[in-house]
DOPA-416957 format. One record per residue: residue in one letter; residue number from 0; y, x, z of N, C-alpha, C in turn. Coordinates in steps of 0.1 Angstrom, whole numbers, plus 2048, in hexadecimal, padded with zeros to 3 digits. Layout:
N
SITE   loti   gumi   n_y   n_x   n_z   ca_y   ca_x   ca_z   c_y   c_x   c_z
SITE      A    NUM     Y     X     Z      Y      X      Z     Y     X     Z
...
***
This chain:
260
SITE   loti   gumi   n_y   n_x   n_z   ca_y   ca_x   ca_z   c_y   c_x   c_z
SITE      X      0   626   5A6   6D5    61F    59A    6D9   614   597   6CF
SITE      X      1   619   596   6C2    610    592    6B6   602   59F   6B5
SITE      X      2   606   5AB   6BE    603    5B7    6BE   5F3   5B6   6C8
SITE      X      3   5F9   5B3   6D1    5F0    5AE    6E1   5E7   5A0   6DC
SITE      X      4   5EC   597   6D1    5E3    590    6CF   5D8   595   6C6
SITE      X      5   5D8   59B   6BD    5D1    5A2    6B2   5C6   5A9   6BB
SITE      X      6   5CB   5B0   6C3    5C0    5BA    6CD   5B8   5AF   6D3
SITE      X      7   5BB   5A9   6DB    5B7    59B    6E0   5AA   591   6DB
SITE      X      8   5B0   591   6CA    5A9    587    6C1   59C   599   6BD
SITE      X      9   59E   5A1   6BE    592    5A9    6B5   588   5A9   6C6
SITE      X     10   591   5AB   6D1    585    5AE    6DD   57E   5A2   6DF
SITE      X     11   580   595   6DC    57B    58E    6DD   56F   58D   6D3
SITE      X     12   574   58D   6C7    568    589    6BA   560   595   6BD
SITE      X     13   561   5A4   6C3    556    5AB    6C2   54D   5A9   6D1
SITE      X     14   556   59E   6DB    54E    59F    6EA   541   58F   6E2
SITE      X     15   545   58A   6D8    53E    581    6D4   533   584   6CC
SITE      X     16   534   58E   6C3    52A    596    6BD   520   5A0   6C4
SITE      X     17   524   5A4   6D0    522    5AD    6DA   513   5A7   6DF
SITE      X     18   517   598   6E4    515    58B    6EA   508   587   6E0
SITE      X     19   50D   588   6D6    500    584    6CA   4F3   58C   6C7
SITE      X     20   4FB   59C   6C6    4F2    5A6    6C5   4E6   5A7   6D2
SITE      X     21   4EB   5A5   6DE    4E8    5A7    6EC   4DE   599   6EC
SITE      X     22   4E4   590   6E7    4D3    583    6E9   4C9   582   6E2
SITE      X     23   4CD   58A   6D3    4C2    58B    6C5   4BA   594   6CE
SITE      X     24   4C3   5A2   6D3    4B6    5AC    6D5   4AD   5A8   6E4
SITE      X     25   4B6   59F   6EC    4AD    59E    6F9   4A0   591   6F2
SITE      X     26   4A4   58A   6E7    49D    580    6E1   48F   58D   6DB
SITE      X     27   493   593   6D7    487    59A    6D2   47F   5A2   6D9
SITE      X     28   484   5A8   6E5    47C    5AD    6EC   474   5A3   6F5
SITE      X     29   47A   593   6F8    470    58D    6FE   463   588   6F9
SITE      X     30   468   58B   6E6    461    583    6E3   451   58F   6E3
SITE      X     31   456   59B   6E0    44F    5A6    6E2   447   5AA   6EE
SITE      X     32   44C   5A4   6FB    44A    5A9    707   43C   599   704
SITE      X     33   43A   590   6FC    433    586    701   429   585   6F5
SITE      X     34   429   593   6EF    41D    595    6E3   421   591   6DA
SITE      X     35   42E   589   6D7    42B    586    6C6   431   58E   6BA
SITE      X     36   42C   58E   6B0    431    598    6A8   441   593   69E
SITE      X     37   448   59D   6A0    454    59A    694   453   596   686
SITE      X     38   44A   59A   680    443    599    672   440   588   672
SITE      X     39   445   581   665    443    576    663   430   573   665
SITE      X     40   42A   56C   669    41F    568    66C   417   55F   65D
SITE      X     41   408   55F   65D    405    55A    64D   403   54D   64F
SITE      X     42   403   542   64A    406    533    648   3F7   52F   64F
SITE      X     43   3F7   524   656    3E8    526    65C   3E2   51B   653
SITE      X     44   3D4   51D   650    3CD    519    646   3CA   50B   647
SITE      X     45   3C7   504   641    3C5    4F8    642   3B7   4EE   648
SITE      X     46   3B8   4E5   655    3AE    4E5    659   3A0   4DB   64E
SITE      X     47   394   4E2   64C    38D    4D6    648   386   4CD   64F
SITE      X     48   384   4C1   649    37E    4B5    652   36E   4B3   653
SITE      X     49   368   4B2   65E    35D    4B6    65F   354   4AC   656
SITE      X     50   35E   49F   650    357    495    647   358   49A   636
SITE      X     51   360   4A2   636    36A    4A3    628   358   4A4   622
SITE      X     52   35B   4A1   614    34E    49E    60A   34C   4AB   605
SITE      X     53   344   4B4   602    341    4C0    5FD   342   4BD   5ED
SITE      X     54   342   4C8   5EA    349    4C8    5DC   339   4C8   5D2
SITE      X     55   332   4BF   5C7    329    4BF    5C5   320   4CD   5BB
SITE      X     56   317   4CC   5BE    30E    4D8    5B4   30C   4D8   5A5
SITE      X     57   310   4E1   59E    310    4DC    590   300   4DA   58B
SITE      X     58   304   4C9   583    2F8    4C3    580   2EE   4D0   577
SITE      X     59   2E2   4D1   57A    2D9    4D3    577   2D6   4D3   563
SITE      X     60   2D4   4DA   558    2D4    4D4    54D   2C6   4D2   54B
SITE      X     61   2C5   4C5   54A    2B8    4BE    545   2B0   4C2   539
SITE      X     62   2B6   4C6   530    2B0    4CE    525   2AD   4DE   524
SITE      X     63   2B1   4E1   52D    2B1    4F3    530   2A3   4F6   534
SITE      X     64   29A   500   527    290    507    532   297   515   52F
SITE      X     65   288   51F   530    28C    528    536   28A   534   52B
SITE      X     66   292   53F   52A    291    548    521   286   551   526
SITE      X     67   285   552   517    273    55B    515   276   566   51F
SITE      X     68   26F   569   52A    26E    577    52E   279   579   53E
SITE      X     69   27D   56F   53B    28A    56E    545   284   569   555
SITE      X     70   289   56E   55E    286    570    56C   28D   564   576
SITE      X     71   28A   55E   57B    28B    551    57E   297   558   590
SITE      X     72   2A2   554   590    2AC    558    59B   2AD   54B   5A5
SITE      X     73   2A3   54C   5AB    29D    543    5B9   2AB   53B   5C3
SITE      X     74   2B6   54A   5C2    2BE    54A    5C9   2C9   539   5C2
SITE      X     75   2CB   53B   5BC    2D1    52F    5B4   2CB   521   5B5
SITE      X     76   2D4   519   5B4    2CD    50A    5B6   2CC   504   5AC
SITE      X     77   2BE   4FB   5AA    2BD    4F4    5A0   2B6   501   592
SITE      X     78   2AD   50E   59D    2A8    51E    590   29C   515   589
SITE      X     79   293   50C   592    28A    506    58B   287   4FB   57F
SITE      X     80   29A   4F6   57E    297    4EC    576   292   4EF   565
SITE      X     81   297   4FB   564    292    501    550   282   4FF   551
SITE      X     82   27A   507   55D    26D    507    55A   264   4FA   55F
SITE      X     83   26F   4ED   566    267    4E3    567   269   4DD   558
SITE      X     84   276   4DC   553    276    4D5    545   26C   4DC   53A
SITE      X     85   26B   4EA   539    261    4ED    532   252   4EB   536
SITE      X     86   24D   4E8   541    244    4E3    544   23C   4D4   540
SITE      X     87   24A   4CD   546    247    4C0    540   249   4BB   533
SITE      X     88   24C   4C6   524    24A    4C5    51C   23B   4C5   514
SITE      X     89   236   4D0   51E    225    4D3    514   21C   4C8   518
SITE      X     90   211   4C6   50C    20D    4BB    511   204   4BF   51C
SITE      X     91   1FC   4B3   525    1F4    4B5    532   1E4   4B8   52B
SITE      X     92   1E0   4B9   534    1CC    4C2    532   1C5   4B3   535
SITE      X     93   1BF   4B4   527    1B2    4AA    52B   1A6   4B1   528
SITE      X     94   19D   4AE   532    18F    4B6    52E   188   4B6   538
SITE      X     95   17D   4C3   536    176    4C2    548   17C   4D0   546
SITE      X     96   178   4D4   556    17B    4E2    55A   172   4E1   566
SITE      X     97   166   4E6   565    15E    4EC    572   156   4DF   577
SITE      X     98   150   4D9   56C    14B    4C9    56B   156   4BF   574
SITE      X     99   164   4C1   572    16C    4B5    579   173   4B2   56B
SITE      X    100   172   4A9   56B    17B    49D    55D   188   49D   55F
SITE      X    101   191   4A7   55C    19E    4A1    55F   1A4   49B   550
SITE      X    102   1A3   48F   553    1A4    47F    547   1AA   470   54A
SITE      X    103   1B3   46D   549    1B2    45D    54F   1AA   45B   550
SITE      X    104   1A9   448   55B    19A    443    559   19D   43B   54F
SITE      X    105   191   438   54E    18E    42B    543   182   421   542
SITE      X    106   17E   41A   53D    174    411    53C   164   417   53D
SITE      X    107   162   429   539    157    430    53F   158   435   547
SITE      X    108   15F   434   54F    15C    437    55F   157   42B   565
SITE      X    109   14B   42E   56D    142    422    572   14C   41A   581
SITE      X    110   14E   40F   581    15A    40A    58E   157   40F   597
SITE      X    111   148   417   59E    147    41D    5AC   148   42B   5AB
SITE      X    112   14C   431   59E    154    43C    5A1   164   43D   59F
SITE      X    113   169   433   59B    177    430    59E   181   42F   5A8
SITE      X    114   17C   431   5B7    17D    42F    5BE   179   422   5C9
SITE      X    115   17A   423   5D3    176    414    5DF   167   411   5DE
SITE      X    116   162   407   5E0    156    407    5E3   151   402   5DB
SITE      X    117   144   406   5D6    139    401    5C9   133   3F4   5CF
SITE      X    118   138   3EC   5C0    12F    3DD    5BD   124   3DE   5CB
SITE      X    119   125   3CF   5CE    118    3D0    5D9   11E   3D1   5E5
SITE      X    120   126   3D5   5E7    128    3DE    5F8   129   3D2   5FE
SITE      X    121   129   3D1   60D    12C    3C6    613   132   3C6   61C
SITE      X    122   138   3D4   621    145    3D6    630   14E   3E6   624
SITE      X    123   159   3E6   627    15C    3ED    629   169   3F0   634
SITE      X    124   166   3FE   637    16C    401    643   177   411   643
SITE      X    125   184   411   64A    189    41D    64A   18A   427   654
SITE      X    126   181   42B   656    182    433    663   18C   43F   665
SITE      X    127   193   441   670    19D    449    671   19B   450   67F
SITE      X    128   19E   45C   67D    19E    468    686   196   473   688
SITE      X    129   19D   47C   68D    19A    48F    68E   18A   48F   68C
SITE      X    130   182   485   694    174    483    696   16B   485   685
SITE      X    131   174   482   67D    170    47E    66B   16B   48F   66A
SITE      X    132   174   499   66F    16E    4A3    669   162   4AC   66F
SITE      X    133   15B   4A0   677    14D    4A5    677   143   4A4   670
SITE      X    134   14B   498   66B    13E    493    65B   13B   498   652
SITE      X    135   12E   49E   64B    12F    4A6    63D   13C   4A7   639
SITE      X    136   13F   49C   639    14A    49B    62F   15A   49E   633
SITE      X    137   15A   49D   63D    163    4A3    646   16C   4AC   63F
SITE      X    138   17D   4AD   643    17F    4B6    641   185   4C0   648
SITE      X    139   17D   4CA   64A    17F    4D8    652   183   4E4   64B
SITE      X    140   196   4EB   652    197    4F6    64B   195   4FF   653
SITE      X    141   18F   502   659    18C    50D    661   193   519   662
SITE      X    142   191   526   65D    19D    531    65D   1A9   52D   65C
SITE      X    143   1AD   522   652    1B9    51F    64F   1C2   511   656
SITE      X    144   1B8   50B   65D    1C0    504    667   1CE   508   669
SITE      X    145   1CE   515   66D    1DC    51B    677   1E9   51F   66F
SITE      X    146   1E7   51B   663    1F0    51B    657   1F6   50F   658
SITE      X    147   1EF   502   659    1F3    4F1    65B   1F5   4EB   663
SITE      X    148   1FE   4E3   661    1FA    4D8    670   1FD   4C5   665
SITE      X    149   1F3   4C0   66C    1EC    4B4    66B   1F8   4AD   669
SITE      X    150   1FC   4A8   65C    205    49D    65C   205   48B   661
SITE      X    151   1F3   48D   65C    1EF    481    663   1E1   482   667
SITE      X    152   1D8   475   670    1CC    479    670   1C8   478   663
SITE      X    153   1B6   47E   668    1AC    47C    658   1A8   46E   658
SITE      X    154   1AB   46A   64D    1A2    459    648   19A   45D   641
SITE      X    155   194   452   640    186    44E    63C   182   442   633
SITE      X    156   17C   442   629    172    435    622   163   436   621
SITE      X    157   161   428   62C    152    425    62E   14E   41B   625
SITE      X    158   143   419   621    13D    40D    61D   131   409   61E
SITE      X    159   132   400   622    123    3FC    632   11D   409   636
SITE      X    160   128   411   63C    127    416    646   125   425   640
SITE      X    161   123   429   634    123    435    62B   12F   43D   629
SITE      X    162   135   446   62E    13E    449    62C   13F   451   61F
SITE      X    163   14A   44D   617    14E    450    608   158   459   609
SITE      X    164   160   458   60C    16C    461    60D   174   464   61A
SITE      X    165   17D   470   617    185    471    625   18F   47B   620
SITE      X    166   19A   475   623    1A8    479    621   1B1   47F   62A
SITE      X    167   1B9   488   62A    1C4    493    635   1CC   496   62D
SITE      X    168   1DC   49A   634    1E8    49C    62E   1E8   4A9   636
SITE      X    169   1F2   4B6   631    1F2    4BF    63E   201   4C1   637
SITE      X    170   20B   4CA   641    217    4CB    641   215   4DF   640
SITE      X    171   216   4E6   632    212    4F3    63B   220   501   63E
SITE      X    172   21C   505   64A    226    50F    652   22C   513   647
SITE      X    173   23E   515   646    246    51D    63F   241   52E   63F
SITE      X    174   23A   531   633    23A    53D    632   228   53D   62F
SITE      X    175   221   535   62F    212    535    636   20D   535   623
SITE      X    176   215   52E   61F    20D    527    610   213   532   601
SITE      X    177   217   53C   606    21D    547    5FA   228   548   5FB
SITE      X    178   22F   53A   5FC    242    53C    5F9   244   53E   60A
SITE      X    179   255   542   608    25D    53F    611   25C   532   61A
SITE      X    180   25C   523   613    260    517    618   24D   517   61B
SITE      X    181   258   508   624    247    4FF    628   23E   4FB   61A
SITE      X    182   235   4F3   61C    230    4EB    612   228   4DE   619
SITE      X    183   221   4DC   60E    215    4D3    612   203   4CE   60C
SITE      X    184   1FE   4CA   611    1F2    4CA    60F   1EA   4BA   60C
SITE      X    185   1E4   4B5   603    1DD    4AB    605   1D4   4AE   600
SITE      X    186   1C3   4A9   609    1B8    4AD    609   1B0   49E   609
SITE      X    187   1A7   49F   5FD    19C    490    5FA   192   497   5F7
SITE      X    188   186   490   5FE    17C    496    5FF   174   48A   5F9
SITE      X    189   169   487   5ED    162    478    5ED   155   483   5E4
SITE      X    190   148   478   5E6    13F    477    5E4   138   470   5D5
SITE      X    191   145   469   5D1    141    467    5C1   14D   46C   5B7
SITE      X    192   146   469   5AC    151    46B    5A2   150   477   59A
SITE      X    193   153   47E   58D    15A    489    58B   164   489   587
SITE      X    194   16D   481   582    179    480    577   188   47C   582
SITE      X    195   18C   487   57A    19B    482    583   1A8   482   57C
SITE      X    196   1AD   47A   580    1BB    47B    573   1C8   485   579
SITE      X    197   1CE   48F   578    1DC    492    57A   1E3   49B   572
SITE      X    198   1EC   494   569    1F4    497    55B   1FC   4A4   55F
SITE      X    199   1F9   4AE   55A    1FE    4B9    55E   1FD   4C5   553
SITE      X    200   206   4CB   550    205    4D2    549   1F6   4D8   543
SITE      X    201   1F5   4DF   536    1E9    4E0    530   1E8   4F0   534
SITE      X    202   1F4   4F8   533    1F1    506    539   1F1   50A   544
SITE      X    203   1ED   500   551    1EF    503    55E   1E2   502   561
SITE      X    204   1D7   4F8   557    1CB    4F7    562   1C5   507   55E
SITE      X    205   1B8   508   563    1B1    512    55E   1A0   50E   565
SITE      X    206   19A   516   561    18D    510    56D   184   51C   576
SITE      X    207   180   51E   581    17E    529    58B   16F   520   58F
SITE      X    208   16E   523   59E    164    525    5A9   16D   525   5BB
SITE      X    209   163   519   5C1    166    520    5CC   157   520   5D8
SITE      X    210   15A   529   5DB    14C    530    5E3   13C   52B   5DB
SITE      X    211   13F   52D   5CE    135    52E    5C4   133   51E   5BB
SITE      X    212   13E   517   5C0    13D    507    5B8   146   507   5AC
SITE      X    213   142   4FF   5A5    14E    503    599   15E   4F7   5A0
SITE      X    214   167   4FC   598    171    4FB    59B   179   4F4   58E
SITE      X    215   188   4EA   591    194    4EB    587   19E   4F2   590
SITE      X    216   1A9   4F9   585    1B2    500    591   1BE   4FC   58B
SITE      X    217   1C7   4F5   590    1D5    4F6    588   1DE   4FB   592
SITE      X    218   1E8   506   58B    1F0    50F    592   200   508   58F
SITE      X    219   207   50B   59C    217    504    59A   219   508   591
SITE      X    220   229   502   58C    22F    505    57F   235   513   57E
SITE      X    221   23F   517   58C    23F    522    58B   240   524   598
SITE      X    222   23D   531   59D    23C    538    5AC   22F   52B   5B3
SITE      X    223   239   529   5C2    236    51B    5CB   23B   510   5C6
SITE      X    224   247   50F   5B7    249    501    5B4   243   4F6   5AC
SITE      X    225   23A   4ED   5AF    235    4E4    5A5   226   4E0   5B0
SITE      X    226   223   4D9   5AA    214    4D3    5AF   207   4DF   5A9
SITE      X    227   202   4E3   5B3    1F8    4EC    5B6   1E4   4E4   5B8
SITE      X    228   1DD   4E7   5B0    1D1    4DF    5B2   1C5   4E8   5B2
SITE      X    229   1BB   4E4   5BB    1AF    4E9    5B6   1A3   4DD   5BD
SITE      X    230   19D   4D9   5B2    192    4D0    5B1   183   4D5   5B1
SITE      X    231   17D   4D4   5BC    171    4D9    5C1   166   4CD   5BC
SITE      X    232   15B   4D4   5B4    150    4CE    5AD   146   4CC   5BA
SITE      X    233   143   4C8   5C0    13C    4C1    5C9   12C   4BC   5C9
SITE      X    234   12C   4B7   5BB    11B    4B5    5B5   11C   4A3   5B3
SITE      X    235   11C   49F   5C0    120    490    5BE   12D   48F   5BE
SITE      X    236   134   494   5C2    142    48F    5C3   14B   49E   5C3
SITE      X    237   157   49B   5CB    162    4A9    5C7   166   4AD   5D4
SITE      X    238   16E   4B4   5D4    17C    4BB    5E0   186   4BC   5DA
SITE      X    239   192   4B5   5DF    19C    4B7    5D8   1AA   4B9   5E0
SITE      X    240   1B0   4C6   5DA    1B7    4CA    5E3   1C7   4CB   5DC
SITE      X    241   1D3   4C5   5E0    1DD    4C6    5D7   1E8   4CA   5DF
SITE      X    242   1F0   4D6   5DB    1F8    4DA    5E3   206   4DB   5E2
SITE      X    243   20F   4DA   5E5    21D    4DA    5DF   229   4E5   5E7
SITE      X    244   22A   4EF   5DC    236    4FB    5E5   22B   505   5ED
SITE      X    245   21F   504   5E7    219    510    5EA   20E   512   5E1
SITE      X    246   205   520   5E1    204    527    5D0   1F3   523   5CD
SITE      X    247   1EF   526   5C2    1E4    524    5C2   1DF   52A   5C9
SITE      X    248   1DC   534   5CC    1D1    53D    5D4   1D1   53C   5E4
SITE      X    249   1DF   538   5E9    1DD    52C    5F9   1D0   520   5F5
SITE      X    250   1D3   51B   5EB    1CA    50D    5EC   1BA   511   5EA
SITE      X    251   1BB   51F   5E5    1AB    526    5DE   1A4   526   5EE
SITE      X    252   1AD   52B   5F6    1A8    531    603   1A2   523   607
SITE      X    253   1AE   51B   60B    1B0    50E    612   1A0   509   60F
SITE      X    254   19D   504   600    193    503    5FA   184   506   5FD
SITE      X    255   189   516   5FE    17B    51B    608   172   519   614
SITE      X    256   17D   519   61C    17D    517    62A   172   508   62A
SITE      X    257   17F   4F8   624    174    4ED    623   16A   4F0   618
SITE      X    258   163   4F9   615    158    4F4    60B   14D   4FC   612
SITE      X    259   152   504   621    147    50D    625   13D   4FF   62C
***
């Protein structure tokens, strides 16, 4: 009896194991028959929030310029700050260059070349629109129009009815002005004056010509980065052309065009 139970007790614990083996393996084949893999799966990543704050840029060092000889790596942020701090260390150019005065003003500059209208006047007026650059004074870029587009219209300063000056902003095409990026253009055209003030480095100006007028030329600080100038001698007055993120020799052209 004790004999018939023992047989009993083993057929059963192996019909139980039998039972176990038979649901693991039909468990794996369904799980197989429905694509997924047996292999533990990798932790799924964590989602980020489309607000989460980016992590900040390391500050820029304010005292860093640039080693003698060394090649400026565009690709990096913040490559321009060594050669703007060394820039703004040397002192700025006073003098003339190409009979224009670049000087502060001061108490010898006569008040109606200082700008606005000379003692006496009795209206003055600002005229605005495309129409301005039919006037001598006008300003027309002709070839190089198709490089710009018009940030705003052209203005104008009249005085009893004499037009003195006339002013335009331009926005120019990414790619058009030397560099990669856009840039920009501001263009003053006046009839008096020679002297002009803008503190800028002493080894950037130099002095040229354009279509046989004398010239000042200041070249960015480095590449297309920094403020770009060239001041056209006029006889009574100037052209002045100041560009930002594009090279000197865009503004040479630009230059040409209004001085034809």
């Amino acid at each position: 009896m004790n004999r018939r139970r023992r047989i009993l007790s083993v057929s059963l614990g192996a019909a139980v194991m039998a039972s176990v083996i038979t649901g693991t393996s039909f468990a794996l084949v369904r799980a197989v028959n429905q694509g997924s893999s047996a292999q533990a799966q990798p932790a799924s990543q964590p989602t980020v929030s489309a607000d989460a704050t980016p992590l900040p840029e390391a500050t820029p060092d304010g005292n860093a310029t640039p080693l003698p000889g060394a090649t400026p790596d565009m690709s990096k942020a913040f490559w321009f700050v060594p050669y703007e701090n060394a820039d703004r260390k040397k002192p700025p150019f006073v003098g003339v260059l190409g009979g224009i005065e670049i000087m502060p003003f001061d108490d010898s500059v006569p008040l109606d070349e200082r700008g606005g209208c000379p003692p006496g006047t009795v209206s003055l007026t600002e005229p605005v629109g495309d129409e301005l650059s039919q006037q001598p004074l006008g300003i027309r870029l002709g070839g190089m129009a198709a490089t710009v587009t018009a940030a705003l219209p052209q203005t104008g300063m009249a005085c009893d009815g004499r037009l003195l000056s006339v002013h335009q902003s331009f926005d120019v095409s990414p790619g058009e002005g030397g560099g990669k990026g856009a840039g920009g253009l501001n263009v003053d055209r006046q009839t008096f004056g020679h002297r002009f003030w803008m503190a800028q480095a002493f080894d950037r100006w130099s002095e040229g010509s354009v279509n046989g007028r004398p010239a000042a030329l200041l070249k960015p600080v480095i590449g297309t980065y920094g403020t770009s100038m060239v001041i056209v001698n006029d006889g009574e007055g100037f052209t002045f052309i100041r560009g930002e993120g594009v090279t000197l020799e865009y503004l040479l052209r630009v230059a040409a065009e209004i001085e034809r």
